[in-house]
C-alpha positions as CSV (number, residue, x, y, z in Angstrom):
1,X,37.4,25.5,3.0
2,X,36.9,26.0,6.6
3,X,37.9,24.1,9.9
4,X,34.1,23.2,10.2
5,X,33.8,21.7,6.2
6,X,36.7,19.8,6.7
7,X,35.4,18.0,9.6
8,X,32.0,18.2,8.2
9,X,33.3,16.3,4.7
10,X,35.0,13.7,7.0
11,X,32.1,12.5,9.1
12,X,30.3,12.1,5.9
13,X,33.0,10.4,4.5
14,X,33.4,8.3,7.3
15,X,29.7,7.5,7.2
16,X,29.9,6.5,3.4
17,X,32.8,4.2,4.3
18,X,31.0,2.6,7.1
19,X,28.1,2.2,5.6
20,X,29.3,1.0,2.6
21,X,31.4,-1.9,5.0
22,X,27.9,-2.6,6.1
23,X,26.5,-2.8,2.5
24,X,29.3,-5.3,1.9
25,X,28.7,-7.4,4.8
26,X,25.0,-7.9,5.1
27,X,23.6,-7.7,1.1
28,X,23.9,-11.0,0.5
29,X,22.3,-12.2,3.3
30,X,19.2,-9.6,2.7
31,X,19.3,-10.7,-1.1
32,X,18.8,-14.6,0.1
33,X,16.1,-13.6,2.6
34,X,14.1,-11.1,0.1
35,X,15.0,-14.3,-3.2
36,X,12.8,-16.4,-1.0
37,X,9.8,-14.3,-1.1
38,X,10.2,-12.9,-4.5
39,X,10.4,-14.6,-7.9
40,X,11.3,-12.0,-9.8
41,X,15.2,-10.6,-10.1
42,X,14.1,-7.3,-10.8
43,X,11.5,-7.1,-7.9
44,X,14.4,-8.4,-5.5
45,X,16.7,-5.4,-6.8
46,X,14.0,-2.8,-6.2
47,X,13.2,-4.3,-2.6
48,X,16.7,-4.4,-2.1
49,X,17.7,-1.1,-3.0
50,X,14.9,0.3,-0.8
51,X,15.7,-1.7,2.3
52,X,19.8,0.1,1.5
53,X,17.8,3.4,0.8
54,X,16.0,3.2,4.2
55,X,19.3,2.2,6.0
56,X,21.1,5.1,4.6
57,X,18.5,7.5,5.8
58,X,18.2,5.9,9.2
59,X,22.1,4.9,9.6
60,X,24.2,6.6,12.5
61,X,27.5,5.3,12.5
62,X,28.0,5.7,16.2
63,X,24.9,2.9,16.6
64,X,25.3,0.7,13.4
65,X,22.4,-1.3,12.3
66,X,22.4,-5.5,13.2
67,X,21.6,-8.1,10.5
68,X,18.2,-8.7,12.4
69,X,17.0,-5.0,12.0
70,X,17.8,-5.3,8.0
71,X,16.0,-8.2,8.0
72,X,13.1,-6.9,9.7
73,X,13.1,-3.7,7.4
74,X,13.1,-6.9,4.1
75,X,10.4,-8.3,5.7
76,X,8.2,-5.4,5.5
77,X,9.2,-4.0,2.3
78,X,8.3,-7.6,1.4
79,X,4.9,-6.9,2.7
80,X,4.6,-3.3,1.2
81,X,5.7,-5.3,-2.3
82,X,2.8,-8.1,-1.9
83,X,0.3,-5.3,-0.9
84,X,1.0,-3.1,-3.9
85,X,1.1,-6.2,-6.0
86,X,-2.0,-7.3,-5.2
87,X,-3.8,-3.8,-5.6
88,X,-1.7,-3.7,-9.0
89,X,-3.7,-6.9,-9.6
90,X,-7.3,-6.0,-8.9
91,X,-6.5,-2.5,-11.1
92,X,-5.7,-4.5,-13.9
93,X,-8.6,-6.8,-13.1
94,X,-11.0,-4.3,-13.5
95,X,-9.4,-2.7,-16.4
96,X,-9.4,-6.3,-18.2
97,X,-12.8,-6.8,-17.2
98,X,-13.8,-3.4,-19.1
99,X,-11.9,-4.8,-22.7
100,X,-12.6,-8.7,-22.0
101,X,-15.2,-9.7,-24.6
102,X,-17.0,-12.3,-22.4
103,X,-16.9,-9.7,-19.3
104,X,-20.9,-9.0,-19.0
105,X,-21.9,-5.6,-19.5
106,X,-23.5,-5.6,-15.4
107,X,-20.4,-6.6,-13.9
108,X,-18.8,-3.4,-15.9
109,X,-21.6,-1.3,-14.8
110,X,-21.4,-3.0,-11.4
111,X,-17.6,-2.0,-11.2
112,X,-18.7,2.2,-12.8
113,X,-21.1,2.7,-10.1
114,X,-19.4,1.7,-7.1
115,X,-16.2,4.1,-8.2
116,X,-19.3,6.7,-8.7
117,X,-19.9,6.1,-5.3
118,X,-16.6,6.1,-3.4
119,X,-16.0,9.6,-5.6
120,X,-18.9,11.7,-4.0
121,X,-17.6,10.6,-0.5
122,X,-15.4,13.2,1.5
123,X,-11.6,13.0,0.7
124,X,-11.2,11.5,4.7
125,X,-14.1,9.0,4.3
126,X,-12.5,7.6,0.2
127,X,-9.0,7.5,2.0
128,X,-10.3,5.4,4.2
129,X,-12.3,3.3,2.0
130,X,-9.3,3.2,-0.5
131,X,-6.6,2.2,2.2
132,X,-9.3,-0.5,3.8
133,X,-10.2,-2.1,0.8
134,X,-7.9,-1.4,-2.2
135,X,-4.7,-1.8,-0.4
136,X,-6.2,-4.1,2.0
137,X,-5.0,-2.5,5.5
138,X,-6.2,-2.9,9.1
139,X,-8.4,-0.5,10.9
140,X,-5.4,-0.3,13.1
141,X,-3.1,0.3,10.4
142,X,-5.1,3.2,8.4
143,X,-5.3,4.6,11.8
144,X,-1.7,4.8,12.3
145,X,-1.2,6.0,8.6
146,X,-3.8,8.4,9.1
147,X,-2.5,9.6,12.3
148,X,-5.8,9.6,13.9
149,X,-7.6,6.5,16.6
150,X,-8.9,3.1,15.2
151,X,-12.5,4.2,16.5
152,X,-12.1,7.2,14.4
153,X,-11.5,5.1,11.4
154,X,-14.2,2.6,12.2
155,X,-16.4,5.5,12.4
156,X,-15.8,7.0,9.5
157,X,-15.6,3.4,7.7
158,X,-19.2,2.7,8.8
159,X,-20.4,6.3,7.6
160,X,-19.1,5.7,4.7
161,X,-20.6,2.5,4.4
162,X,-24.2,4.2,4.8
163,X,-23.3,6.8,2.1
164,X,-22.1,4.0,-0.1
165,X,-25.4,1.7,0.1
166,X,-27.4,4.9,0.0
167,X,-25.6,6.2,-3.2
168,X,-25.6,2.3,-4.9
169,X,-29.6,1.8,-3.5
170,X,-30.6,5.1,-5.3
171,X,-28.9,4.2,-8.6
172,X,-30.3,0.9,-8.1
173,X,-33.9,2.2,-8.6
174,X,-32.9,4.0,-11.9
175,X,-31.1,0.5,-13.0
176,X,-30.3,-3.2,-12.6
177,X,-29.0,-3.9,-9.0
178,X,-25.4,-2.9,-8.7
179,X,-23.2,-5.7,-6.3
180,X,-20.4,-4.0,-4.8
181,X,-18.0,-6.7,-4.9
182,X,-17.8,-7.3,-1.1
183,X,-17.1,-3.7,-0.5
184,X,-20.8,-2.9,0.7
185,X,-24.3,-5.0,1.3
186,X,-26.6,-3.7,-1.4
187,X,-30.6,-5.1,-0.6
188,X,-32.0,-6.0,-3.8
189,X,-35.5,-5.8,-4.0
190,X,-37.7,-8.5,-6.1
191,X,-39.7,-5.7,-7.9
């Protein structure tokens, strides 16, 4: 083993010791904060272990991290949590409303042709869509996950819009009127 290894293997270990003495000193207090917004053990486990996972990624032993910064990284994991929780929620709402034997058969239509819809949008226009309405983010935010400005995605958003009441007006004609859920305004006509 070379010169350069050796000191390699001992910064590293160095880092695993210190980050480890961090571990030790601050998971309890993260645990508390993150058992106040969760119920569930096993959700508090997972949101722990990916607040540790994004402190050992980001951690530089020469600038250790502060209780406050954990913190703020276990409150937005919190958020990430609630976010996919609820989009969990809505999946398994529409997949219950599909096998639910008092679900009417227009609100299972309903729910068909608006994923018709979103699918024969462009991949940057259903991204948008998805991220808006399924995951429930701010303009500002799909922006910043999308790298792009917040007129951009309100752009796109509205175009998409038209598409969307286009699409669900034309199958309209062809069938009963399809409600969108909140996701578009569809006119009905009184034919």
């Amino acid at each position: 083993m070379s010169a350069r290894e050796k000191r390699r293997d001992a910064v590293i270990a160095s880092a695993r010791e210190e980050f480890a003495a961090l571990f030790a000193e601050h998971r309890t207090t993260v645990r508390r904060y993150l058992e106040r917004g969760l119920s569930n053990d096993d959700d508090v486990d997972d949101v722990l272990g990916d607040v540790f996972m994004l402190a050992w990624v980001k951690f530089d032993p020469k600038r250790p991290f502060r209780l406050a910064w954990l913190l703020k990284v276990a409150d937005n994991k919190l958020r990430d949590h609630e976010r996919g929780a609820k989009a969990r929620a809505r999946l398994f709402d529409a997949i219950g409303l599909m096998s639910v034997p008092g679900a009417g058969r227009a609100d299972v239509l309903d729910h068909l042709a608006v994923r018709q819809a979103v699918a024969t949008l462009n991949q940057r226009e259903r991204s948008i869509v998805e991220l808006i309405y399924s995951e429930r983010l701010s303009a500002g935010e799909v922006a910043v996950r999308l790298g792009c400005s917040q007129a951009a995605v309100n752009t796109a958003l509205s175009r998409a819009r038209m598409k969307l009441r286009a699409q669900l007006a034309t199958e309209s004609d062809a069938a009963p009127p399809v409600s969108t859920t909140g996701l578009v305004a569809v006119p009905r006509g009184d034919s």
